[in-house]
C-alpha positions as CSV (number, residue, x, y, z in Angstrom):
1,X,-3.6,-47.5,-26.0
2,X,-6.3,-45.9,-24.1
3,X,-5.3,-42.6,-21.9
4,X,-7.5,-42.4,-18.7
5,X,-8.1,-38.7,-18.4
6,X,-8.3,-36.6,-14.5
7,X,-10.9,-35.3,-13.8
8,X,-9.7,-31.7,-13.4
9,X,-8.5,-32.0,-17.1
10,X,-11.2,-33.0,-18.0
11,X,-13.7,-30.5,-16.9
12,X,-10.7,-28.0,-18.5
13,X,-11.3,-30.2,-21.8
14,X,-14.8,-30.2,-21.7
15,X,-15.0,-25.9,-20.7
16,X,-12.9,-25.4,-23.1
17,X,-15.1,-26.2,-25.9
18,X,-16.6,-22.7,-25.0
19,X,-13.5,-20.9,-25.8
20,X,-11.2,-18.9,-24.0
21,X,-12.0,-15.6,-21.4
22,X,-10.6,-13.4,-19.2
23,X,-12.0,-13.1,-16.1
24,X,-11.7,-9.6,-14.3
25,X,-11.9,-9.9,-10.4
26,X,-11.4,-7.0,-7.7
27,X,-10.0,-8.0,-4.8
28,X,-10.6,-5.7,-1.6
29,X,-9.4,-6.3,1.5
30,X,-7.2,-5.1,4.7
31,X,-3.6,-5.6,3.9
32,X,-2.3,-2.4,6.1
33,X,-3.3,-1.7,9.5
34,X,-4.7,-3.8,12.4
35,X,-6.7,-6.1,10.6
36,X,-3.2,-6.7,8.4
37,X,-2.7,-10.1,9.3
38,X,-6.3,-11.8,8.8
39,X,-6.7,-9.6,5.1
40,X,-3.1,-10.9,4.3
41,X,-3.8,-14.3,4.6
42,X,-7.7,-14.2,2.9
43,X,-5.5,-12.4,-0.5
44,X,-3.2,-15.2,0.0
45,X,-6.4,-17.6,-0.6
46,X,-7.8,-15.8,-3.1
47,X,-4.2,-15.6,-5.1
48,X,-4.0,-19.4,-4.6
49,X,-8.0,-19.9,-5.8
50,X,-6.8,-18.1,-9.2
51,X,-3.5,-20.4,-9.2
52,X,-5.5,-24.0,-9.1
53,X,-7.8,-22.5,-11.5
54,X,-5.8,-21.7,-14.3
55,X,-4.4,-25.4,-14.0
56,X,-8.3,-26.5,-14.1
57,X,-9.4,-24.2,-16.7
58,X,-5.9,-23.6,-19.0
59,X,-7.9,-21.6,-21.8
60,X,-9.3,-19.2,-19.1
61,X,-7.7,-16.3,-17.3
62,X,-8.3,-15.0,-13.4
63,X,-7.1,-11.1,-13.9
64,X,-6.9,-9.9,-10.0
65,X,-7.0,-6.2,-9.2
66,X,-6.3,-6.2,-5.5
67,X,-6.9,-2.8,-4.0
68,X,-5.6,-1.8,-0.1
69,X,-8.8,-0.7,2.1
70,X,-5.9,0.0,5.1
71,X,-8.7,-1.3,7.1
72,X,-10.8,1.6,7.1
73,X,-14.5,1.4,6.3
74,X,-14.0,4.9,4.1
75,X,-11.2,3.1,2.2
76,X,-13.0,0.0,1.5
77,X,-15.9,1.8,-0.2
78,X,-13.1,4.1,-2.4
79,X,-11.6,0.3,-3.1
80,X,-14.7,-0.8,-4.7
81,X,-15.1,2.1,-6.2
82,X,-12.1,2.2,-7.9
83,X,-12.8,-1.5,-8.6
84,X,-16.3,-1.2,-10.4
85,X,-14.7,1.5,-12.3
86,X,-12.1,-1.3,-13.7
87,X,-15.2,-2.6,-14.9
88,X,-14.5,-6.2,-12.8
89,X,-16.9,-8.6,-13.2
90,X,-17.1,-9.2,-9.4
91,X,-15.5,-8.5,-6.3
92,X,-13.4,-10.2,-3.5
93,X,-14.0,-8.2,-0.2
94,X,-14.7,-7.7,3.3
95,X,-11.7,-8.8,6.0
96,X,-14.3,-8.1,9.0
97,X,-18.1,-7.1,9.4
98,X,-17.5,-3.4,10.1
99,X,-15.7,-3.1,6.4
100,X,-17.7,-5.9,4.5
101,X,-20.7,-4.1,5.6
102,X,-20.1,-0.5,3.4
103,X,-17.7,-2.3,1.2
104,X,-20.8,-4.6,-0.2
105,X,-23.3,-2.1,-0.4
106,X,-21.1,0.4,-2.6
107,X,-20.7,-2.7,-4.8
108,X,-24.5,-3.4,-4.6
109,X,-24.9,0.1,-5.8
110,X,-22.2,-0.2,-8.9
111,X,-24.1,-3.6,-9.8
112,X,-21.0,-6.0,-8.9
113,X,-21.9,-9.4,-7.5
114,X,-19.9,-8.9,-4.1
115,X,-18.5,-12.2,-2.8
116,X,-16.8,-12.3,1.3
117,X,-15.1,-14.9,3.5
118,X,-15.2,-12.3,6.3
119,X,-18.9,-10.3,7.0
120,X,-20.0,-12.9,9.7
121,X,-22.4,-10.6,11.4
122,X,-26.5,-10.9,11.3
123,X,-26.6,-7.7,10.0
124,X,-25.1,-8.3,6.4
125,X,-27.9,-10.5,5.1
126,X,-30.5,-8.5,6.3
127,X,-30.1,-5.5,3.9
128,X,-31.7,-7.0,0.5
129,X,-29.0,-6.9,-1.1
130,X,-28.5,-8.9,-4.4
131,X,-25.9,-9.3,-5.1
132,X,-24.0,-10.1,-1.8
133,X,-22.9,-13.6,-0.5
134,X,-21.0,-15.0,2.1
135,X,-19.5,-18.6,3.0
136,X,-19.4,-18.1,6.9
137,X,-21.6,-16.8,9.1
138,X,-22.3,-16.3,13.1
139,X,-25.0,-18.6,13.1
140,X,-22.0,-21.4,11.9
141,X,-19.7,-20.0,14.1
142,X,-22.0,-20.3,17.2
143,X,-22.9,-24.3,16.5
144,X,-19.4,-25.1,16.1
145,X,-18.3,-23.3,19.2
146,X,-21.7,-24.9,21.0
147,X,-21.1,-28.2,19.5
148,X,-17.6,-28.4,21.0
149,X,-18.6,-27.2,24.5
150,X,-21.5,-29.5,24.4
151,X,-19.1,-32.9,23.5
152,X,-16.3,-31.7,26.1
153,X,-19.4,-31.5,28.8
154,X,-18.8,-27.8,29.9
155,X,-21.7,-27.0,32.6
156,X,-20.8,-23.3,32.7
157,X,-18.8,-20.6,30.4
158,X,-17.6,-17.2,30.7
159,X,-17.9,-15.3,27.6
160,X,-15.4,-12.7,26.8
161,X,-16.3,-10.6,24.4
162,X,-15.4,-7.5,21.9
163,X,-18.2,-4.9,21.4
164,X,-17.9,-4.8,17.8
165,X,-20.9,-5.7,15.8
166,X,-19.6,-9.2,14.5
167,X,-18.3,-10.4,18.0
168,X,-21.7,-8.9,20.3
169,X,-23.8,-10.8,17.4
170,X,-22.0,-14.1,17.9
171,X,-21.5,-13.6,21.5
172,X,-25.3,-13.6,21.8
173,X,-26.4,-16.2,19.9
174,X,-24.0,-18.4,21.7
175,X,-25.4,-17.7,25.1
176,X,-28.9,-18.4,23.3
177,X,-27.5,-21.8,22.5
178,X,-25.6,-22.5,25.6
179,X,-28.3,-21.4,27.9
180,X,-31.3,-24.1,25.9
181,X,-28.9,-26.6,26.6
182,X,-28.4,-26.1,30.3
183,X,-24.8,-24.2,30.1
184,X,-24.8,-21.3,32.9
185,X,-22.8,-18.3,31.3
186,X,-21.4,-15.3,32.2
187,X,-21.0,-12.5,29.6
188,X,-18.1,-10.1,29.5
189,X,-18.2,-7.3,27.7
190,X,-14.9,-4.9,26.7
191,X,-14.0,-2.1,24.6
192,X,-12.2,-2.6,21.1
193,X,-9.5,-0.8,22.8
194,X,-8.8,-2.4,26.0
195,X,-5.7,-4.1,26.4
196,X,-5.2,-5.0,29.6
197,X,-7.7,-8.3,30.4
198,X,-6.5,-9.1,34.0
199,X,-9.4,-7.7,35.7
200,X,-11.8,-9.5,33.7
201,X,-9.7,-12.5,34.2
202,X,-10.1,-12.0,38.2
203,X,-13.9,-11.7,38.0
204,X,-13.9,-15.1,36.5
205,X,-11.6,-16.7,38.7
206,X,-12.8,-15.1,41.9
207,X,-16.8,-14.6,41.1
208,X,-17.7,-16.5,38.1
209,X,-15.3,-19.9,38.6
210,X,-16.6,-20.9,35.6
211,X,-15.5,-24.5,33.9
212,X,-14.2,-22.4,30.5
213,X,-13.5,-19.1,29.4
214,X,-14.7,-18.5,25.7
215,X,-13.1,-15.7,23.6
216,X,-15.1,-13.8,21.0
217,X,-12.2,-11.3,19.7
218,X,-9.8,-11.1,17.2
219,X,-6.0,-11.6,17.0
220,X,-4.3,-9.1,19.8
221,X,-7.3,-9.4,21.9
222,X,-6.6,-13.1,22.2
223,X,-3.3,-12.8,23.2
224,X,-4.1,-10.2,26.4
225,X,-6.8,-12.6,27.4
226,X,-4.7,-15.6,27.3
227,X,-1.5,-13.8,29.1
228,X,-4.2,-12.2,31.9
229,X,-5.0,-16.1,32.3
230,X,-1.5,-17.2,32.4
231,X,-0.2,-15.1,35.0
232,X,-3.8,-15.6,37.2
233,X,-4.7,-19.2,36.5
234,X,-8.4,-19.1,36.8
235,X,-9.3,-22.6,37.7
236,X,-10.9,-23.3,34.5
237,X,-11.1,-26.9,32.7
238,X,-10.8,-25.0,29.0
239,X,-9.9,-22.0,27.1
240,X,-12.0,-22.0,23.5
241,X,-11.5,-19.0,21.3
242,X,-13.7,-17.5,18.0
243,X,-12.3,-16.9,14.4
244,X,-8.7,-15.5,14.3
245,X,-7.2,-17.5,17.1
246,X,-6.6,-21.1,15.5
247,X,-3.7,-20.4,12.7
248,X,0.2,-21.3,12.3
249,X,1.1,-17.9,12.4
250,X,-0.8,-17.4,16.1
251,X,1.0,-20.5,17.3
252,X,4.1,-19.3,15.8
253,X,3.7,-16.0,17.9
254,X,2.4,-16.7,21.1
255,X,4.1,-20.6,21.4
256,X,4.1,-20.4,25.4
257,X,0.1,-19.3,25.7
258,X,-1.2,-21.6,22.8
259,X,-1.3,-25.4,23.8
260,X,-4.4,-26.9,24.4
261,X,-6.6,-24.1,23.3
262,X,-9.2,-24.0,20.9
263,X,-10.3,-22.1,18.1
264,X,-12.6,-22.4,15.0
265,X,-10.5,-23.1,11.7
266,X,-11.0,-24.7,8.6
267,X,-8.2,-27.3,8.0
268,X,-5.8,-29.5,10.5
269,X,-1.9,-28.3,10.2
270,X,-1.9,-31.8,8.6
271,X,-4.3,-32.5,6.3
272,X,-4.3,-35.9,5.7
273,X,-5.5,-37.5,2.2
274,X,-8.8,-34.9,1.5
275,X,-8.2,-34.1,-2.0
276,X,-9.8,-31.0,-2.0
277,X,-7.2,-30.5,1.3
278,X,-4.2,-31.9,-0.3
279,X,-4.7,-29.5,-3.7
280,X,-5.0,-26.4,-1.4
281,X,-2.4,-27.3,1.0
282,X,0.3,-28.0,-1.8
283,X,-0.2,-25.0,-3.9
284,X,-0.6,-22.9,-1.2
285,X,3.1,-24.6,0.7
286,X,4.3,-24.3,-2.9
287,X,4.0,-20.4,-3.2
288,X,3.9,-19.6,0.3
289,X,6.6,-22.1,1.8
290,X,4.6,-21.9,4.6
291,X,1.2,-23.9,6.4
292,X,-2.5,-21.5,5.6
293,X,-4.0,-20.1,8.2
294,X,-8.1,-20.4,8.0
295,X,-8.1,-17.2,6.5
296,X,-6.8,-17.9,3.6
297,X,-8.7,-21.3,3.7
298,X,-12.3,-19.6,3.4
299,X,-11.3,-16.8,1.5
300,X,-9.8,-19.8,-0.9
301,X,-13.2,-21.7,-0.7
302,X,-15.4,-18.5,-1.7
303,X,-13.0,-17.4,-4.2
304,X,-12.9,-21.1,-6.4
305,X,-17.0,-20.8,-5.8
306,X,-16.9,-17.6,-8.1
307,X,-14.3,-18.6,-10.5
308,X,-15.9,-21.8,-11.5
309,X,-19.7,-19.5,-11.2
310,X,-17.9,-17.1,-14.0
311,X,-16.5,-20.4,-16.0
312,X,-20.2,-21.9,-15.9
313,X,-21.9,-18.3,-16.6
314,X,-19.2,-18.1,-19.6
315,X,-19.7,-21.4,-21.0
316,X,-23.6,-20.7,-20.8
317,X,-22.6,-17.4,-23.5
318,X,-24.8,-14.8,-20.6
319,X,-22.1,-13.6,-18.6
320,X,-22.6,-10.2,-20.0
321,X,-25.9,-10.5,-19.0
322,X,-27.2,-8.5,-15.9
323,X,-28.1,-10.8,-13.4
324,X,-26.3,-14.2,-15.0
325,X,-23.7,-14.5,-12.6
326,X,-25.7,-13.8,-9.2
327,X,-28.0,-16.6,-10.5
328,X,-25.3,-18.9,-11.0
329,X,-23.6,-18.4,-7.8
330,X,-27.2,-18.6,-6.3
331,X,-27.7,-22.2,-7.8
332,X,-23.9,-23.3,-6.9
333,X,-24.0,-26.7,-4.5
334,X,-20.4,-28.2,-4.1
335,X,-18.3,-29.3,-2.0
336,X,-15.4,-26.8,-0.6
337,X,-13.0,-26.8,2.4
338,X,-15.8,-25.9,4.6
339,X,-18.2,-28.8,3.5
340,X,-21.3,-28.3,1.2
341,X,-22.0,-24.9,0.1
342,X,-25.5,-23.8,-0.9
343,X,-26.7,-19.8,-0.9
344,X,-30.2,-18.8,0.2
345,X,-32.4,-15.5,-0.9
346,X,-29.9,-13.4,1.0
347,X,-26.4,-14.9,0.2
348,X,-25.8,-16.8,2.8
349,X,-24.5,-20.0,3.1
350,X,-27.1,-22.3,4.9
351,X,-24.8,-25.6,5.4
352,X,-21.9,-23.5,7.3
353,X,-21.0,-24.8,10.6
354,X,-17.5,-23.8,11.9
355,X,-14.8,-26.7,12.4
356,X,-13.0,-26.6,15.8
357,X,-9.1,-27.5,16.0
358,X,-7.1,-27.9,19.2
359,X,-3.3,-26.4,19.1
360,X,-0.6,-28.9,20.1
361,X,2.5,-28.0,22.2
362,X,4.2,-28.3,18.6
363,X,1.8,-25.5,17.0
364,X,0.2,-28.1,14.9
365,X,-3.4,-27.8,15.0
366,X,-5.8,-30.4,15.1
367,X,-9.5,-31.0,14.5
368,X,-11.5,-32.3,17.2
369,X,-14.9,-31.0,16.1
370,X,-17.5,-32.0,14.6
371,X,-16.5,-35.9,14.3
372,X,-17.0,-36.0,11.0
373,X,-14.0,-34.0,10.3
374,X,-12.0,-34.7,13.9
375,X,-8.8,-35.9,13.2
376,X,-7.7,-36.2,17.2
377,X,-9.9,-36.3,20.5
378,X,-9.9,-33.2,22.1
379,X,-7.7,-33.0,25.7
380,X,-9.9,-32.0,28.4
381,X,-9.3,-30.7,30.9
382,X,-6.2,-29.2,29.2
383,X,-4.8,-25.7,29.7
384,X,-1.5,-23.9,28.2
385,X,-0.6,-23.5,31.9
């Protein structure tokens, strides 16, 4: 009788004629203060990346130190610190720019390959660093939110935006974009610590009467802008938000200020018959009982991109070798959640380009962008009002 092998099993057959390793991995990210909720969900991804894993590669462990940074840039460099200390063979880090940013570079410094789903901003590939890659970046985020606005038929945006370094990058390159392809747009500026949006709001309903207000912000930002909207009803056709916005546990939150919006995200609430999708979604349902969010999505797809680089560097017999691992995650070109990955020079991921979901009056979240991934047509005009 002849036994038809999968083929998860057997690339674990196959690796395992290398012998067995443990695999020490730092994980540093933001699972205390305000950026609590996105660093949450990216360990979430990284402890499900280790789970599917060990089912590929039985004969291998994933050992995961995961260190609090409290989402202080101080306490992120003390996290890697202590990390490279541990003696980890890399590091899982960075929940936003301002963090990723002096987290990587103490890593660079201790000779750690540093690996992030979350340092989006120009700035982090700019620095030589070489050991430092990323699966996102502002560039991606920018043609995703572009692409969208550009298939809906927007004519003019206004573009709401944080001062932080991540959000003014992106929120610049967007009105590049926008403005080549004929998109009047109004910028908007505001301090990390503003929380009331209303006057904004009333500039672009009674000056700016722009066709959609775009949101470059994280979670609580979001949610003043889309109540200052709510109670003022600018006479907008769509409301498109950044990274951060387009999760279950958003929708879950804010159910009455949701519908109809869009943000950038990885996966659809449902998603469908992708296997890569289906293995995610049911580990991550199993251990979790609950839907990911795209943080834990991208910090999943950057996490299995190192596990299977240290299985590969292992199996070569140089992963004790300075340099071995950075190579092989330079060289990596697979398929993840995201689509194709492939690092440049710097780290950086050249193939990103952010999906775009759409939340339903339900919560579920569909794509709509780009078609190649859509699993609804966007509603346009449609507004949570």
């Amino acid at each position: 009788m002849r036994i038809r092998l999968s083929a998860a099993l057997s690339a674990a057959l196959i690796a395992g004629s290398a012998g067995a390793a443990d695999f020490k991995v730092g994980v540093q990210l933001s699972l205390t203060g305000p950026l609590a909720l996105a660093g949450s969900e990216m360990n979430h991804g990284v402890q499900i990346a280790a789970d599917v894993f060990a089912r590929r590669y039985p004969q291998h462990r994933v050992l995961l130190s995961v260190v609090d940074d409290e989402s202080s840039p101080a306490k992120a460099v003390a996290a890697v610190e202590k990390l490279a200390a541990q003696r980890v063979n890399a590091i899982v880090g960075g929940t936003i720019s301002n963090i990723t940013g002096p987290a990587s570079e103490a890593a660079n410094r201790a000779g750690v390959p540093f690996v992030t789903p979350g340092g989006t901003s120009d700035d982090m590939v700019k620095r030589g660093l070489q050991s430092f890659f990323r699966i996102s970046n502002n560039p991606g985020y920018a043609r995703g939110m572009s692409g969208l606005l550009g298939s809906l038929g927007v004519k003019s945006a206004a573009i709401v935006y944080s001062t932080r370094d991540a959000t003014s990058d992106l929120a610049g390159k967007l009105k590049t974009i926008l403005a080549a392809a004929g998109v009047a747009t109004v910028m908007h500026p505001f301090d990390p610590a503003v929380k009331d949006f209303k006057p904004i709001v009333n500039k672009i309903k009674l000056r700016d009467r722009s066709e959609a207000i775009v949101m470059i912000a994280y979670e609580n930002d979001y949610a003043g802008i889309l109540r200052a909207a709510r109670v003022l009803k600018p006479p907008v056709k769509a409301l498109v938000g950044a990274w951060a916005l387009a999760t279950p546990k958003m929708a879950a939150a804010f159910p009455e200020l949701l519908p109809n919006v869009y943000g950038a995200t990885v996966l659809p609430t449902q998603v469908g018959s992708n296997p890569l999708a289906l293995e995610f979604d049911q580990a991550y349902r199993q251990r979790y009982k609950s839907s990911a969010s795209y943080h834990a999505q991208t910090s999943y797809a950057i996490a299995s991109l190192l596990f299977e680089a240290l299985a590969k560097t292992e199996q070569a017999g140089v992963l004790g070798k300075p340099g071995a691992l950075v190579n092989t995650l330079r060289g990596s070109q697979q398929r993840t959640l995201l689509g194709p990955v492939r690092f440049d020079a710097r780290g950086d991921n050249l193939n990103y380009t952010a999906h775009m979901g759409q939340f339903r009056a339900n919560g579920d979240i569909d794509i709509v962008w780009p078609a190649d991934y859509a699993t609804a047509k966007p509603r346009y005009p449609a507004l949570p009002w």
